[in-house]
N, C-alpha and C positions, 0 to 999 in steps of 0.2 A: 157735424164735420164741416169745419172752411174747405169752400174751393179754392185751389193755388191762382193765382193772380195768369194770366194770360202771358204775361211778358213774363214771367218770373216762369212759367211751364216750358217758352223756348228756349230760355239760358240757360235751365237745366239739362234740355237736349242740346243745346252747344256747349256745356261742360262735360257732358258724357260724351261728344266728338272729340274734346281737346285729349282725351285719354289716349287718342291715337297721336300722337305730336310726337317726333323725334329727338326736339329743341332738349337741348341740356342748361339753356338760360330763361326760356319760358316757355310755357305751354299754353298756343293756343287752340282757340276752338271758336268756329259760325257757322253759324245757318244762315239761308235766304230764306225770308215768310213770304208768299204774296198769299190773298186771298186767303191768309188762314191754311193753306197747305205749303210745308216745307218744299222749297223748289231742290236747294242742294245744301252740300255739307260741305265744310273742309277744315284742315289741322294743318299747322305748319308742319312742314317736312321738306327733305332733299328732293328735288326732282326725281321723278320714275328712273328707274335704274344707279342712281347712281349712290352711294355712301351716305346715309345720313350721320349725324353728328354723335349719335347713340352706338353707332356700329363701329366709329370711328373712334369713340372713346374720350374725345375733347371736341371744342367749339374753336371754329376756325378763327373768331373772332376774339375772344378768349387769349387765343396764344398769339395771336398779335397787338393783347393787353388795348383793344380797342373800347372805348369805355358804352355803357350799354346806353342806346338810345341814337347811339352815331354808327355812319359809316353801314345804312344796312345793305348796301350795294353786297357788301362782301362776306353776306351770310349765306350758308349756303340750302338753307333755304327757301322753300315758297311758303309764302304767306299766308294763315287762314285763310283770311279775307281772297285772296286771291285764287286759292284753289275756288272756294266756293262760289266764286264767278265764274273760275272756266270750265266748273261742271252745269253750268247754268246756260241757256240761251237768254239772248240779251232782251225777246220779247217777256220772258218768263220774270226777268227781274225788274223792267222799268216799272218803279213806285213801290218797289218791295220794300221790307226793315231790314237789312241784316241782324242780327243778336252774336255777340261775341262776348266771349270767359277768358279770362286769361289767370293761370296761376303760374305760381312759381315752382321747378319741377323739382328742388330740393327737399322743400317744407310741405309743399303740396295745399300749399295757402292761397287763396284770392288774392289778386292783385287789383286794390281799389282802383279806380284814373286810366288804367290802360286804354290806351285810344291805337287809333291807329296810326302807321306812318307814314311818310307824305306820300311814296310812291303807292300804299296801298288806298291812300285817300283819290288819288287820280282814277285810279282804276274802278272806285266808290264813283265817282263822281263820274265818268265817262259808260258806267255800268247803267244809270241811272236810278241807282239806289234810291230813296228817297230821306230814311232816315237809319240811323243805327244807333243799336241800343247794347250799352255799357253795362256788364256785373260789376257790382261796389262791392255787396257783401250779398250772403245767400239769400235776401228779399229784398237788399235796394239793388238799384239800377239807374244812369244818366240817360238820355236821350240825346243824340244828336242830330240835329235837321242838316240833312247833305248840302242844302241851301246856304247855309251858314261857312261850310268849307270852301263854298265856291265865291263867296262876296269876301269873306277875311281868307282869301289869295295867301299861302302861306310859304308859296312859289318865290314871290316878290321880294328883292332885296328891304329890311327897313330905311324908311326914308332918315335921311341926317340932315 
């Protein structure tokens, strides 16, 4: 019998977080590793208390035809990535990996490239993550060094 690859053992358990996501346009799902023990979890979903998108039956963003990848100010969700830091203390994660899934909640399909976006990349970056790791397909996986988001500034207007 193969053992399951180490990173490929935590993206399975942030695929089985992302089951909890509210998202009606994607589903995601993280952990934080340090040390080899999972610090926290999180899935996009509405903030506590309030409607998420599932209960409400459309995507806020959806019905004002906003095309996907724009405008995430006005989703009314929170972010994997982001619960899974504010269930974390910030000693617990400096140098951690995050591991993040993301599928699509119609077809219930992987979604190669998924990365994260820029506001949950700050919050990556000010968390001090270290690196995060991408599901491609059910045993590949990218790597990102948080280093890299903070030197290619994605903040910055392009120069002309």
């Amino acid at each position: 019998m193969n053992r399951i690859a180490k990173e490929n053992y935590y993206l399975d358990i942030a695929g089985t977080v992302l089951e909890r996501s509210t998202c009606l346009r994607r589903c995601y799902g993280a952990i934080i590793v340090q040390h080899d023990e999972i610090v926290s979890t999180g899935y996009n979903g509405a903030p506590r208390g309030r409607k998420n998108c599932m209960d409400l039956g459309y995507c806020t963003r959806e019905a004002m035809n906003i095309p996907s990848g724009e405008r995430y100010e006005l989703c009314r969700s929170v972010h994997a990535e982001a619960n899974a830091i504010i269930s974390a203390a910030r000693s617990e994660v400096l140098g951690a990996t995050l591991y993040m899934v993301c599928k699509d909640p119609r077809t219930g399909e992987l979604i190669p490239g998924s990365t994260s976006c820029s506001m949950c990349r700050r919050l990556i970056i000010n968390a001090g993550i270290d690196r995060v790791v991408i599901r491609n397909t059910p045993t590949e996986y990218s790597v990102v060094h948080v280093e890299d988001w903070i030197r290619e500034d994605d903040s910055l207007p392009e120069k002309v």
